[in-house]
NUGU-748966 format. One record per atom (N, C-alpha, C): atom name; residue in one letter; x, y, z. Coordinates in steps of 0.02 Angstrom, whole numbers, m for minus. Layout:
N
+-------+--------+--------+--------+--------+
| atome | residu |     xx |     yy |     zz |
+-------+--------+--------+--------+--------+
|    CA |      a |      X |      Y |      Z |
...
+-------+--------+--------+--------+--------+
***
This chain:
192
+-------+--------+--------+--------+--------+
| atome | residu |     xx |     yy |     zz |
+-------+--------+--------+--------+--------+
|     N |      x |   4841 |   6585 |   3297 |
|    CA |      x |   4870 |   6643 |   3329 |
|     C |      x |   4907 |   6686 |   3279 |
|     N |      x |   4936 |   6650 |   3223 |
|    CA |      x |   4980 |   6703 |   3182 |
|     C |      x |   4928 |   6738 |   3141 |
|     N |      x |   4871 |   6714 |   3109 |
|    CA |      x |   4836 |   6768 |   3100 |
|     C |      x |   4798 |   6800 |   3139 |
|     N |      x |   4779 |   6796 |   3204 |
|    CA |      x |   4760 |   6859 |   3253 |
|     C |      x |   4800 |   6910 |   3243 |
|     N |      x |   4879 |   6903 |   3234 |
|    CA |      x |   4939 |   6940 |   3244 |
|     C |      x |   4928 |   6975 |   3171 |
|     N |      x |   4912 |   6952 |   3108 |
|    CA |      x |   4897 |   6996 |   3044 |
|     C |      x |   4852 |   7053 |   3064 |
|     N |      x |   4797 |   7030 |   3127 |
|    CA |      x |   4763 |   7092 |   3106 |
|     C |      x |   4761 |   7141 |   3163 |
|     N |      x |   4822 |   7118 |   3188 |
|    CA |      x |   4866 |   7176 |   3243 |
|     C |      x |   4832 |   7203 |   3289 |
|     N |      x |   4805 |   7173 |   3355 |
|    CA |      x |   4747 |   7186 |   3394 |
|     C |      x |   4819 |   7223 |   3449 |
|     N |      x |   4790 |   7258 |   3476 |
|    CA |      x |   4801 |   7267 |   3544 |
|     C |      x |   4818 |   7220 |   3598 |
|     N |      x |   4774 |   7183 |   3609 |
|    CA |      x |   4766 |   7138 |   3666 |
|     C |      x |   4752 |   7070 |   3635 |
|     N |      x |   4785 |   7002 |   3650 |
|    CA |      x |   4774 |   6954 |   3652 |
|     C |      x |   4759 |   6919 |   3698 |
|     N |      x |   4722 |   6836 |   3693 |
|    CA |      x |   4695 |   6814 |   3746 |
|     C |      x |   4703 |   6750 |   3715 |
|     N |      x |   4753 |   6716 |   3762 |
|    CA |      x |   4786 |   6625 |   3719 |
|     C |      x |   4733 |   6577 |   3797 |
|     N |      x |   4716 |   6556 |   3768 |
|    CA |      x |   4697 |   6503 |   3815 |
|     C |      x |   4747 |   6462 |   3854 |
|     N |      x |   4780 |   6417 |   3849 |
|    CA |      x |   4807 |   6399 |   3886 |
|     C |      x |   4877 |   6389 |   3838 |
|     N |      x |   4955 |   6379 |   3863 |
|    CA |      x |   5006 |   6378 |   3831 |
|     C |      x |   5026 |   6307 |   3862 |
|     N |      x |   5016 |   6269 |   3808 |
|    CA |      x |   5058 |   6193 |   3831 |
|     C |      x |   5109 |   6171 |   3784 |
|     N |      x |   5119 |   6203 |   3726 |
|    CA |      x |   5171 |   6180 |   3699 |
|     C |      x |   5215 |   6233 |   3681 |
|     N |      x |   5276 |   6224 |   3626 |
|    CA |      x |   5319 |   6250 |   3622 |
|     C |      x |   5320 |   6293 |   3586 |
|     N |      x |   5268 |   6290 |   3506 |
|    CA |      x |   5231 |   6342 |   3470 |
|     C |      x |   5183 |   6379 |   3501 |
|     N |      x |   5123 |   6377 |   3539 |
|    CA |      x |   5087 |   6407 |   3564 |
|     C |      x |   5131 |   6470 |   3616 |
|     N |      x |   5175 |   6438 |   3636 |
|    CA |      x |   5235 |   6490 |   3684 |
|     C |      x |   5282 |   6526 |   3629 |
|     N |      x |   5288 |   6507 |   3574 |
|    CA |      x |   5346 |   6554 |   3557 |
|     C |      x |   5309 |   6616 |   3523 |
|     N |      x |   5251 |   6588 |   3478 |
|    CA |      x |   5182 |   6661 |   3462 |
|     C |      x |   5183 |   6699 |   3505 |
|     N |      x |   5154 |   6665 |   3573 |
|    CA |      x |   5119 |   6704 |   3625 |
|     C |      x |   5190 |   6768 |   3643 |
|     N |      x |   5249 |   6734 |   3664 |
|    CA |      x |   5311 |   6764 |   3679 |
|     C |      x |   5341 |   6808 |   3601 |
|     N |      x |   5334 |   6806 |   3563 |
|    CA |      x |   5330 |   6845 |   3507 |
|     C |      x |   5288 |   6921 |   3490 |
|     N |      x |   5223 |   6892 |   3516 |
|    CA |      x |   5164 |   6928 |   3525 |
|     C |      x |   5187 |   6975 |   3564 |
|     N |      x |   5197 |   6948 |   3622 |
|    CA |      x |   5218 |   6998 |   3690 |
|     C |      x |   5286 |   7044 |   3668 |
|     N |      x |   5329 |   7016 |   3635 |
|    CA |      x |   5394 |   7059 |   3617 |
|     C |      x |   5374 |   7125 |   3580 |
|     N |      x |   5332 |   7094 |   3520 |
|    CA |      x |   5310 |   7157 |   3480 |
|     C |      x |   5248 |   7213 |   3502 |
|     N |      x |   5240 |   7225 |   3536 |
|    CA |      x |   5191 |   7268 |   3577 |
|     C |      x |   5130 |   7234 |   3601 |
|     N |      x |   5112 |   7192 |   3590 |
|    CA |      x |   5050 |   7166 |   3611 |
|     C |      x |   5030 |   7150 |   3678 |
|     N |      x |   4991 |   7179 |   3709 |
|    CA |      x |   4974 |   7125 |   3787 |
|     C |      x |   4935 |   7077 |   3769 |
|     N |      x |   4983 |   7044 |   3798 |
|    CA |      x |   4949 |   6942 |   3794 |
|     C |      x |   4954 |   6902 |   3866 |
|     N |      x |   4869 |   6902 |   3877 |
|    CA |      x |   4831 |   6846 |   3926 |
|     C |      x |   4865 |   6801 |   3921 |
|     N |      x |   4871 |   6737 |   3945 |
|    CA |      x |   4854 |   6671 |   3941 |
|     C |      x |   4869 |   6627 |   4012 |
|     N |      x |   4849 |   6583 |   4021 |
|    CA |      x |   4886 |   6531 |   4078 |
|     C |      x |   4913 |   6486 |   4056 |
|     N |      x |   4940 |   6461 |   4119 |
|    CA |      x |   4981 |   6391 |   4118 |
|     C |      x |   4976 |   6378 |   4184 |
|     N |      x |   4978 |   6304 |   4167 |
|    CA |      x |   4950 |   6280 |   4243 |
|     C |      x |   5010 |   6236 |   4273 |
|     N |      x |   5045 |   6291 |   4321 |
|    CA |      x |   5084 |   6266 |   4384 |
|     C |      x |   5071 |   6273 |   4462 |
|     N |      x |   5094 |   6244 |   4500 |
|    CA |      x |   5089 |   6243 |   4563 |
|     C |      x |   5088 |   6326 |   4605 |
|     N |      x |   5128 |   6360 |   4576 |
|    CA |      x |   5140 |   6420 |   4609 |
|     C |      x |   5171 |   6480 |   4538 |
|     N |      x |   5146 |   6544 |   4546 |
|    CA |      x |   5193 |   6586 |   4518 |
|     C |      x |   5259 |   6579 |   4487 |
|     N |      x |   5289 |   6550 |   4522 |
|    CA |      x |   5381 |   6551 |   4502 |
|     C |      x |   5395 |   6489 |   4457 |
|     N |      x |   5346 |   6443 |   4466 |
|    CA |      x |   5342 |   6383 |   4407 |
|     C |      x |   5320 |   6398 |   4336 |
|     N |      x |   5283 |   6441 |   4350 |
|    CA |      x |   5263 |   6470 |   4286 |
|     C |      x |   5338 |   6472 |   4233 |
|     N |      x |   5376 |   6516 |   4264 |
|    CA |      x |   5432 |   6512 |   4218 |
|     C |      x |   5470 |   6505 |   4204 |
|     N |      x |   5481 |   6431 |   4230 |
|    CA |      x |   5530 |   6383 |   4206 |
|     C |      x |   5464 |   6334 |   4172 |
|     N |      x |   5404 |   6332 |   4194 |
|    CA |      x |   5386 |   6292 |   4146 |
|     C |      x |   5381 |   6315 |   4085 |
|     N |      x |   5398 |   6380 |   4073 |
|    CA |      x |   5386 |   6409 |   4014 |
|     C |      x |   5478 |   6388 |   3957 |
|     N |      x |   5523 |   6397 |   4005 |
|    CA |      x |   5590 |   6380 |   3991 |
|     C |      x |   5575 |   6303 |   3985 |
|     N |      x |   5549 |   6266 |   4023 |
|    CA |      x |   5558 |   6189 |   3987 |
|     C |      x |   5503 |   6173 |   3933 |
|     N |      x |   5476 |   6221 |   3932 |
|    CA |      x |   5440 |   6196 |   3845 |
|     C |      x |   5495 |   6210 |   3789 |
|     N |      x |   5535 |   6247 |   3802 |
|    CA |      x |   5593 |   6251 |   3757 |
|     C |      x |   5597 |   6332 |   3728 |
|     N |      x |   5570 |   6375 |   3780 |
|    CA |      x |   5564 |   6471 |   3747 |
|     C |      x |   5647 |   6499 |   3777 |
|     N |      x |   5665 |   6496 |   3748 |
|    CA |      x |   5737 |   6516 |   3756 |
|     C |      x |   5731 |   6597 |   3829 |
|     N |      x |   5779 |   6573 |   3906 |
|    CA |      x |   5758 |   6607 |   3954 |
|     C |      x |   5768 |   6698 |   3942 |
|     N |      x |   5817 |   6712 |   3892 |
|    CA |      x |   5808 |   6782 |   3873 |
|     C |      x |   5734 |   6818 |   3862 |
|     N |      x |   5717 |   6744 |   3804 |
|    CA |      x |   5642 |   6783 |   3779 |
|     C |      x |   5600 |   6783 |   3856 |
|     N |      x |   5569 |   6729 |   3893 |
|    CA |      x |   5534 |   6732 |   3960 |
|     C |      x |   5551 |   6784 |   3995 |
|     N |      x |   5602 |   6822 |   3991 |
|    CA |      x |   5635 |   6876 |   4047 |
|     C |      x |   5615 |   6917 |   4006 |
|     N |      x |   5608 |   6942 |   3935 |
|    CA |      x |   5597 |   7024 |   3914 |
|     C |      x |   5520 |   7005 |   3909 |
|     N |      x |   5486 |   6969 |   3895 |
|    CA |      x |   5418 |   6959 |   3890 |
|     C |      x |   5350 |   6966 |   3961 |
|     N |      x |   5384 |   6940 |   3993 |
|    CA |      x |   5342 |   6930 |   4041 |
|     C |      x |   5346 |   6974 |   4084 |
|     N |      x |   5266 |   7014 |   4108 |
|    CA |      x |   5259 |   7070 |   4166 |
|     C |      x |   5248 |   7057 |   4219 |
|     N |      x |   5208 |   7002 |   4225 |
|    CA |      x |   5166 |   6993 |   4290 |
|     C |      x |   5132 |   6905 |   4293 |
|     N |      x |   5169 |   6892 |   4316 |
|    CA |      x |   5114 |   6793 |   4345 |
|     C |      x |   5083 |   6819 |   4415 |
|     N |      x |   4993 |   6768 |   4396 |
|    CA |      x |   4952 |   6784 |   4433 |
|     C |      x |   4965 |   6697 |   4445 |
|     N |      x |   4965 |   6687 |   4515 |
|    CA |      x |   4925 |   6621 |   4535 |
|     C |      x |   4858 |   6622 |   4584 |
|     N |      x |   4831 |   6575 |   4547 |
|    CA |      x |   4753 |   6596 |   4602 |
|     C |      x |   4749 |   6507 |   4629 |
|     N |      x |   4708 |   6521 |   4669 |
|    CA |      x |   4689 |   6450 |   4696 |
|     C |      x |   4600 |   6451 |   4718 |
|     N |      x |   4544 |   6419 |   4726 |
|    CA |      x |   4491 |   6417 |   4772 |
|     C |      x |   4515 |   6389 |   4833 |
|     N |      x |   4455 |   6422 |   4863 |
|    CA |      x |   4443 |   6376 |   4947 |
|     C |      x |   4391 |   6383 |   4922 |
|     N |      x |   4365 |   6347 |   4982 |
|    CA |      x |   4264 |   6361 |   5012 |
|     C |      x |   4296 |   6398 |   5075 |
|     N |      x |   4208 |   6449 |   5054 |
|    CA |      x |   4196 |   6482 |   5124 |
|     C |      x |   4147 |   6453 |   5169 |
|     N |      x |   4146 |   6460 |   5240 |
|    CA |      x |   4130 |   6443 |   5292 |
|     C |      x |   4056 |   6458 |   5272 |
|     N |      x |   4004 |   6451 |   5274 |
|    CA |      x |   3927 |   6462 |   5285 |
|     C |      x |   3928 |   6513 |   5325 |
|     N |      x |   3897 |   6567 |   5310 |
|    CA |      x |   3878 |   6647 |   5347 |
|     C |      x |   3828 |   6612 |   5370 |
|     N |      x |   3784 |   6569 |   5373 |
|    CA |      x |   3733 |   6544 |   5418 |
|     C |      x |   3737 |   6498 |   5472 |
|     N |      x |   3769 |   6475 |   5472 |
|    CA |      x |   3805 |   6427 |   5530 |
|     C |      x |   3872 |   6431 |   5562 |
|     N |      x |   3902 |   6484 |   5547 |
|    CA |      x |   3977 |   6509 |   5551 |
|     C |      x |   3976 |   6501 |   5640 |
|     N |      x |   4009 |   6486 |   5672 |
|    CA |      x |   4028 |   6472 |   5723 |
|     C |      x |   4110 |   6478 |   5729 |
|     N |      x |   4127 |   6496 |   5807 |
|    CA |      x |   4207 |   6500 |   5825 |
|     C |      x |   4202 |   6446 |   5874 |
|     N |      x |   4290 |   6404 |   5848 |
|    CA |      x |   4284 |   6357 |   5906 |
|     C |      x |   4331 |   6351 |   5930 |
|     N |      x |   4350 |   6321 |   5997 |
|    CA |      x |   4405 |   6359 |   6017 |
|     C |      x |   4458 |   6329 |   5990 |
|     N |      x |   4517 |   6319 |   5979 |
|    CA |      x |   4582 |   6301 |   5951 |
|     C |      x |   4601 |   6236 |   6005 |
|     N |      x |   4605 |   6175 |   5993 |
|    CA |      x |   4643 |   6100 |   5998 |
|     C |      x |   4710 |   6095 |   5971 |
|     N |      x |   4749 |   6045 |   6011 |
|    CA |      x |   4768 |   6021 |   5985 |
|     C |      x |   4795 |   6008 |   5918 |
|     N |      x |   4750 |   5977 |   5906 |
|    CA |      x |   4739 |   5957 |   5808 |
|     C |      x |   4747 |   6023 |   5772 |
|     N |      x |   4688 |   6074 |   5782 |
|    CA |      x |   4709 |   6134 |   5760 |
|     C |      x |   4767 |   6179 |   5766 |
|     N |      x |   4789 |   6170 |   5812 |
|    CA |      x |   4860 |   6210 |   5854 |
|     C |      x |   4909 |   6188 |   5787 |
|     N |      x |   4903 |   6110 |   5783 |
|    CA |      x |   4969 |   6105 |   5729 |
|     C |      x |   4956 |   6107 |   5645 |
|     N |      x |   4895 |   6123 |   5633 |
|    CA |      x |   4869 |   6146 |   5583 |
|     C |      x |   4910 |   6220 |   5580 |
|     N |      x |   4871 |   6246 |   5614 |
|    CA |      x |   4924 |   6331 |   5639 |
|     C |      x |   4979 |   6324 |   5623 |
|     N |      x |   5021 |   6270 |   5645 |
|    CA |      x |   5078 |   6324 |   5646 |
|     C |      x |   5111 |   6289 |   5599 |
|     N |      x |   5068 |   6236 |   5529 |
|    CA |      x |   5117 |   6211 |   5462 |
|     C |      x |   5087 |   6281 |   5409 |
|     N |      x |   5035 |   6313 |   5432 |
|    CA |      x |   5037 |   6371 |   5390 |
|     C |      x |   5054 |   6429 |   5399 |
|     N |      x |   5085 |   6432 |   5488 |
|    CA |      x |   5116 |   6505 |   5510 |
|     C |      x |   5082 |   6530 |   5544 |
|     N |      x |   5012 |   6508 |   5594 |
|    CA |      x |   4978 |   6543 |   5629 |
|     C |      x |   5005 |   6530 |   5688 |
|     N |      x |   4973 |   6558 |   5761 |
|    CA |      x |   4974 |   6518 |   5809 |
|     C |      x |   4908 |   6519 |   5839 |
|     N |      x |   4890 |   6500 |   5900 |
|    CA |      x |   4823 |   6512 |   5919 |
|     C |      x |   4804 |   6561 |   5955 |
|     N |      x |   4852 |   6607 |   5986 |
|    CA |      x |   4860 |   6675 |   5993 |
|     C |      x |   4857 |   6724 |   5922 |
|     N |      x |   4841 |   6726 |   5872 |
|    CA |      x |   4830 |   6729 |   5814 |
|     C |      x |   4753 |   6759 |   5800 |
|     N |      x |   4718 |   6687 |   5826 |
|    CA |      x |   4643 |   6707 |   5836 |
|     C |      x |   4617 |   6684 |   5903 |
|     N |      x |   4616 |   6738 |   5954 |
|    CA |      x |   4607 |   6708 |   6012 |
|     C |      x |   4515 |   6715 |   5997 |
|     N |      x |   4483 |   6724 |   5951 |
|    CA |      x |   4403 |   6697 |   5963 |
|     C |      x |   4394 |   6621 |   5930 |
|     N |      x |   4470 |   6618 |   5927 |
|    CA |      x |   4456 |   6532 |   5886 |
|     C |      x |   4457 |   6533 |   5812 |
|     N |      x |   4452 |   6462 |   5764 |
|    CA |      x |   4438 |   6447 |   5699 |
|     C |      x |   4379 |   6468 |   5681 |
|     N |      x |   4350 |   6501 |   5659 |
|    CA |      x |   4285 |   6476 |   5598 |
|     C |      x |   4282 |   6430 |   5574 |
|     N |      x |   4212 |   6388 |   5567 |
|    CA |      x |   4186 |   6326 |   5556 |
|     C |      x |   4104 |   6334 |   5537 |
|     N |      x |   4101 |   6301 |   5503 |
|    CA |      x |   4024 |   6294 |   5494 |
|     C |      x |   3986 |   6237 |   5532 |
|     N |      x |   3939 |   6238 |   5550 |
|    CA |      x |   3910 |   6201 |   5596 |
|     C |      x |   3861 |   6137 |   5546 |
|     N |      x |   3841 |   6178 |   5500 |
|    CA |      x |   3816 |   6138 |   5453 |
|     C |      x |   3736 |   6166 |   5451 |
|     N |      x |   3710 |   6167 |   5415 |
|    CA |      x |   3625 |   6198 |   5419 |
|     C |      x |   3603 |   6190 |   5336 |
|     N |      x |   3549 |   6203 |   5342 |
|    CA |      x |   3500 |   6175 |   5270 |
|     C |      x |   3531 |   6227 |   5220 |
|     N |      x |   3564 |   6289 |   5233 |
|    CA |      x |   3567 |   6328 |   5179 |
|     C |      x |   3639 |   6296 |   5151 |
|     N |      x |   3680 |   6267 |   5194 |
|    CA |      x |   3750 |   6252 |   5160 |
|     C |      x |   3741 |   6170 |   5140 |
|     N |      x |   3695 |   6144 |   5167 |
|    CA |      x |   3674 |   6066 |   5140 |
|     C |      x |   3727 |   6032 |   5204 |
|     N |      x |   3727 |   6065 |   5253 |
|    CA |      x |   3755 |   6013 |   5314 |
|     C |      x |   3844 |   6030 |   5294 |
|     N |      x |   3863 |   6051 |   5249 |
|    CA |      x |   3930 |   6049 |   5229 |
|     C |      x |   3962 |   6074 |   5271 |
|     N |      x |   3944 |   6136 |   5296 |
|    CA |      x |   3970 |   6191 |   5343 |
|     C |      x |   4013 |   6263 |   5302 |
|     N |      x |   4014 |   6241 |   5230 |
|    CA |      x |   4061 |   6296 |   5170 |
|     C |      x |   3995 |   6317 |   5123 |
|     N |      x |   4004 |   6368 |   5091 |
|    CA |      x |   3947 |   6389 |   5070 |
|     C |      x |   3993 |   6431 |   4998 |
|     N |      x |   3998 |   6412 |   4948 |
|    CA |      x |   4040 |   6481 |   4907 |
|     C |      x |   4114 |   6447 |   4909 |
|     N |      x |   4126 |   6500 |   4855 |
|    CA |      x |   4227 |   6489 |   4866 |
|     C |      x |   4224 |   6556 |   4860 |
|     N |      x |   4308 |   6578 |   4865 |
|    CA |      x |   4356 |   6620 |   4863 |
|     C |      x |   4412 |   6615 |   4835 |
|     N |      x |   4437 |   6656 |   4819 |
|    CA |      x |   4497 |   6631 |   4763 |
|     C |      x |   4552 |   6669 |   4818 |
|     N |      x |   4627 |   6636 |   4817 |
|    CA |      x |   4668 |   6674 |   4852 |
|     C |      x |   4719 |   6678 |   4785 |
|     N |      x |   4775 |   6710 |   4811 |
|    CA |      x |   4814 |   6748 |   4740 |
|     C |      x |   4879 |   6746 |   4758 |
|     N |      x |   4941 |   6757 |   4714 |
|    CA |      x |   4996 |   6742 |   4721 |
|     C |      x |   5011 |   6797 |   4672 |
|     N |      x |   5042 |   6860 |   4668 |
|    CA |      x |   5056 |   6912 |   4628 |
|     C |      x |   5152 |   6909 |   4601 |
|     N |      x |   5159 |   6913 |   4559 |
|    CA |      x |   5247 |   6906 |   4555 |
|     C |      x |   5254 |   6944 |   4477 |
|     N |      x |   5276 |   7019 |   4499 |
|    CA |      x |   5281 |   7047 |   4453 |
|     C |      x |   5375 |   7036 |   4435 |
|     N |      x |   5390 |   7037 |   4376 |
|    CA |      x |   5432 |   7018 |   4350 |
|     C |      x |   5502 |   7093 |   4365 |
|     N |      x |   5538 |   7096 |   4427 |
|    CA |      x |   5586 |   7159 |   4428 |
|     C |      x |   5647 |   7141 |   4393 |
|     N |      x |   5685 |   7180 |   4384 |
|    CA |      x |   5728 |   7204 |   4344 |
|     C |      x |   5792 |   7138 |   4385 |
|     N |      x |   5776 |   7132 |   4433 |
|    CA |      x |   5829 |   7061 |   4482 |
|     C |      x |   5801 |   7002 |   4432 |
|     N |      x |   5733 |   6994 |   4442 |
|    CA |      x |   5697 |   6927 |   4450 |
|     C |      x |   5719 |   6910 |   4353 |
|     N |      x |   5726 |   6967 |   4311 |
|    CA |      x |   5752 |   6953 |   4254 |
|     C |      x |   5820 |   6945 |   4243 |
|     N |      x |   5844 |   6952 |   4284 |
|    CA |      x |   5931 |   6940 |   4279 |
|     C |      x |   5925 |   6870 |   4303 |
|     N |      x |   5880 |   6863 |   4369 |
|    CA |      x |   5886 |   6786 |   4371 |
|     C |      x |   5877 |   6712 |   4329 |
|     N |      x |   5807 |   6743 |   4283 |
|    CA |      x |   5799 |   6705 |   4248 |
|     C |      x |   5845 |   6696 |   4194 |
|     N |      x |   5887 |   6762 |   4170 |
|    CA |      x |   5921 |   6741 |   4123 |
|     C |      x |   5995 |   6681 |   4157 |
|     N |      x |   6016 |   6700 |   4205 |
|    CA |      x |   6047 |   6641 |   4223 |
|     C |      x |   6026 |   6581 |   4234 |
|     N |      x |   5969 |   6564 |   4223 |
|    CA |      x |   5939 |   6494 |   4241 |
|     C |      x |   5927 |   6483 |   4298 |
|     N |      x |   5891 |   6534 |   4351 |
|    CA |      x |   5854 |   6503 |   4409 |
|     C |      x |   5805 |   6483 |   4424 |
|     N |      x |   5834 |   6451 |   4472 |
|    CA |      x |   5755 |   6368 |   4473 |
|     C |      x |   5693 |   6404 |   4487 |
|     N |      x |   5646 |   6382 |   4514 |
|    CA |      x |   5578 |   6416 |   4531 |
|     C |      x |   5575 |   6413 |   4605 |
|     N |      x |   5624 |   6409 |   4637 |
|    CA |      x |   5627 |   6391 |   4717 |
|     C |      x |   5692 |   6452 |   4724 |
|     N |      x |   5722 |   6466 |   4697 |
|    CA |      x |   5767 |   6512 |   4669 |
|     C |      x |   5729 |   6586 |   4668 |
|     N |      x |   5676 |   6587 |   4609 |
|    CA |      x |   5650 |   6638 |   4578 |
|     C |      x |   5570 |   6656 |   4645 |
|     N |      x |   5560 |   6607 |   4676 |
|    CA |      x |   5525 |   6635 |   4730 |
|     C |      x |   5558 |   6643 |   4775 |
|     N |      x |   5610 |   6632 |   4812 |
|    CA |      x |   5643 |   6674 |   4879 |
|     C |      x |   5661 |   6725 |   4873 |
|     N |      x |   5665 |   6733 |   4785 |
|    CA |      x |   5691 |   6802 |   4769 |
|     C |      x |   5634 |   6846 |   4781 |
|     N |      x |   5589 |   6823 |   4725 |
|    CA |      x |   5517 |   6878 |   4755 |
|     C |      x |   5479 |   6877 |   4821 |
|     N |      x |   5492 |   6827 |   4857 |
|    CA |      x |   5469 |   6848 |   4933 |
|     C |      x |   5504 |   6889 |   4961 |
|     N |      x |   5578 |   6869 |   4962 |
|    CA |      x |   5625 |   6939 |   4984 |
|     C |      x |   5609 |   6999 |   4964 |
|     N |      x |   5557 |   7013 |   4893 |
|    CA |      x |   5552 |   7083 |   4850 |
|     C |      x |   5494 |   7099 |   4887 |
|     N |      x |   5454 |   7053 |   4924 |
|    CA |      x |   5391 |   7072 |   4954 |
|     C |      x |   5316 |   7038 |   4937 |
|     N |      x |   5339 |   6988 |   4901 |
|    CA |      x |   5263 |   6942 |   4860 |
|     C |      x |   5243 |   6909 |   4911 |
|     N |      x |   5189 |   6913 |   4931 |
|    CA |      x |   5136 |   6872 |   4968 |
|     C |      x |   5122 |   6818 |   4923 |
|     N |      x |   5141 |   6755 |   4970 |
|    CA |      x |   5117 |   6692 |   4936 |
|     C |      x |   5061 |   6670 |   4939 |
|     N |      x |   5029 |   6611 |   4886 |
|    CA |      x |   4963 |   6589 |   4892 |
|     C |      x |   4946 |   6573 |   4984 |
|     N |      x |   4999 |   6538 |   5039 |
|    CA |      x |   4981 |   6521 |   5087 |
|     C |      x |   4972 |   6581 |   5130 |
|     N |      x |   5009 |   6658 |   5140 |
|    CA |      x |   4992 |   6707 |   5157 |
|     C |      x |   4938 |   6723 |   5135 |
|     N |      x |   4912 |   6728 |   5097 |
|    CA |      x |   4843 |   6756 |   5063 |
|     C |      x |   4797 |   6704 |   5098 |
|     N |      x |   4795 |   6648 |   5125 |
|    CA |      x |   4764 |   6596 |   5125 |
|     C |      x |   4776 |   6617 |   5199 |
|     N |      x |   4827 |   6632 |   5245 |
|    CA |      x |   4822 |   6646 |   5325 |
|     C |      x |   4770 |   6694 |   5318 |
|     N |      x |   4784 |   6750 |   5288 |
|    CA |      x |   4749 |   6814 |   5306 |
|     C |      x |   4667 |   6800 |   5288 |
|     N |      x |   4634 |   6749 |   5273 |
|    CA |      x |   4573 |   6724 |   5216 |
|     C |      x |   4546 |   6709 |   5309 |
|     N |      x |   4588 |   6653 |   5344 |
|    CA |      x |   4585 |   6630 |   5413 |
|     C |      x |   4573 |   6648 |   5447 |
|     N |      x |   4615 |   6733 |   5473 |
|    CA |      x |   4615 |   6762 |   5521 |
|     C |      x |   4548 |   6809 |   5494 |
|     N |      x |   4539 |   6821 |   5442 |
|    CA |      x |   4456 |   6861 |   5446 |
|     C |      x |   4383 |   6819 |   5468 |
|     N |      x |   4399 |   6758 |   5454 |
|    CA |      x |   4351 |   6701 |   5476 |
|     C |      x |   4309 |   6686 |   5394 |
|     N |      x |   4348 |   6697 |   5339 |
|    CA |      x |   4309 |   6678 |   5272 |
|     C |      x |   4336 |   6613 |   5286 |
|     N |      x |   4381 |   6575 |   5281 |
|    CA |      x |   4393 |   6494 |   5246 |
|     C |      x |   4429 |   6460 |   5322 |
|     N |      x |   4459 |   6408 |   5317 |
|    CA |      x |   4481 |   6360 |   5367 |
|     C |      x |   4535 |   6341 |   5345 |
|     N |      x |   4604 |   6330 |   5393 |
|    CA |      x |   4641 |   6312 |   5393 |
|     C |      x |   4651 |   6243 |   5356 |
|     N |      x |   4604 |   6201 |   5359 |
|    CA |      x |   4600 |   6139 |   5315 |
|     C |      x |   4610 |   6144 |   5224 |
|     N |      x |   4546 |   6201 |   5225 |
|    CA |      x |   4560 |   6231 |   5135 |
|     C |      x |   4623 |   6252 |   5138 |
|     N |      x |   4654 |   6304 |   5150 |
|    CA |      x |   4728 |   6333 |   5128 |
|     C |      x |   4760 |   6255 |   5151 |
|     N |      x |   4773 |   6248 |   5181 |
|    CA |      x |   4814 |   6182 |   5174 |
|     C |      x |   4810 |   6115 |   5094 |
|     N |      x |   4748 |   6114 |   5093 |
|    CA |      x |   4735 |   6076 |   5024 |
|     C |      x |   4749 |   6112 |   4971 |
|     N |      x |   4746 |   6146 |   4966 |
|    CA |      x |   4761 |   6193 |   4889 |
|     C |      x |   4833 |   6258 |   4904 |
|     N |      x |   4881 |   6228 |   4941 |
|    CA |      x |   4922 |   6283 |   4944 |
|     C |      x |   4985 |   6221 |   4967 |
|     N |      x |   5046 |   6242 |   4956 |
|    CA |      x |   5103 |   6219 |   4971 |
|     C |      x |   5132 |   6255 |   5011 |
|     N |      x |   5192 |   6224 |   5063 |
|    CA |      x |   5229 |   6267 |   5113 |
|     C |      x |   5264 |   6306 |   5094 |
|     N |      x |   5256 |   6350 |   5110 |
|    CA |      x |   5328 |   6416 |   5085 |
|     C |      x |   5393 |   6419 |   5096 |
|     N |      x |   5442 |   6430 |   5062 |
|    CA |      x |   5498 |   6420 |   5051 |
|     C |      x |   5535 |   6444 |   5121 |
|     N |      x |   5573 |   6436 |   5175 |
|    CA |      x |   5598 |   6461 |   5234 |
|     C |      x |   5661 |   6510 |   5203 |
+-------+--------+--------+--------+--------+
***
């Protein structure tokens, strides 16, 4: 990385940041004009940066550096060939309402795949990626410089208006792309 930085690109692209050198370049990079890609792999947006603070990047630098954490997640989508609505149970009812739906929500029911030769009986056909956006405001950097947790640093940005991976993952539901089952496996409850 320090010689990418000799020959002074514009844009960088770090693969992944797992240690403490790879973060202080990358966060260096970013100080001195550069836009710099990279991931790190946490549970949600707001982990991102404290995991970036417990690799040891001092929280000033994470607060002037950082613009924007993307979190993405897959589902599978339902089979467009066997897609069926069914009506809402029970079982489903309390599916609903650990991700915030109710069954007045979708009164034509869940989407489900029925299963057919094009999806191999699965009833999902494809993924979708859902997203978690948390652009870094002028609060969310005061926070970090005081040391707030990541449960901290997301109530803050939901209060600012960030749609969480599980919102993105209702609204995936109520169009009839994915199932309440996917957002549940690949998404955590949202902070109350």
């Amino acid at each position: 990385m320090r010689s990418f930085l000799r020959q002074d690109p514009d844009v960088m692209m770090v693969g992944e940041i797992r240690d403490l050198e790879t973060a202080e370049v990358a966060i260096r990079a970013a100080l001195t004009g550069h836009l710099v890609f990279s991931t790190v792999h946490t549970n949600d947006a707001a982990s991102t940066i404290t995991r970036m603070i417990d690799q040891g990047v001092e929280p000033y630098l994470v607060a002037s550096s950082i613009v924007l954490v993307i979190a993405q997640r897959l589902v599978r989508t339902v089979c467009k060939h066997c897609k069926e609505f069914r009506p809402i149970g029970e079982e489903e009812a309390s599916k609903l309402r650990q991700i915030g739906l109710s069954a007045a929500d979708l009164p034509q029911g869940i989407a489900y795949g029925a299963g057919c030769d094009e999806c191999f009986h699965s009833g999902y056909a494809g993924r979708t990626a859902i997203y978690e956006f948390l652009p870094i405001s002028e609060g969310l950097r005061s926070s970090v410089m005081d040391g707030a947790t990541a449960s901290q640093i997301k109530r803050e940005a939901i209060q600012g208006g960030m749609i969480t991976l599980r919102e993105d993952g209702r609204q995936k539901i109520l169009t009839g792309l994915t199932t309440p089952d996917e957002v549940m496996r690949v998404t955590q409850m949202d902070i109350d």
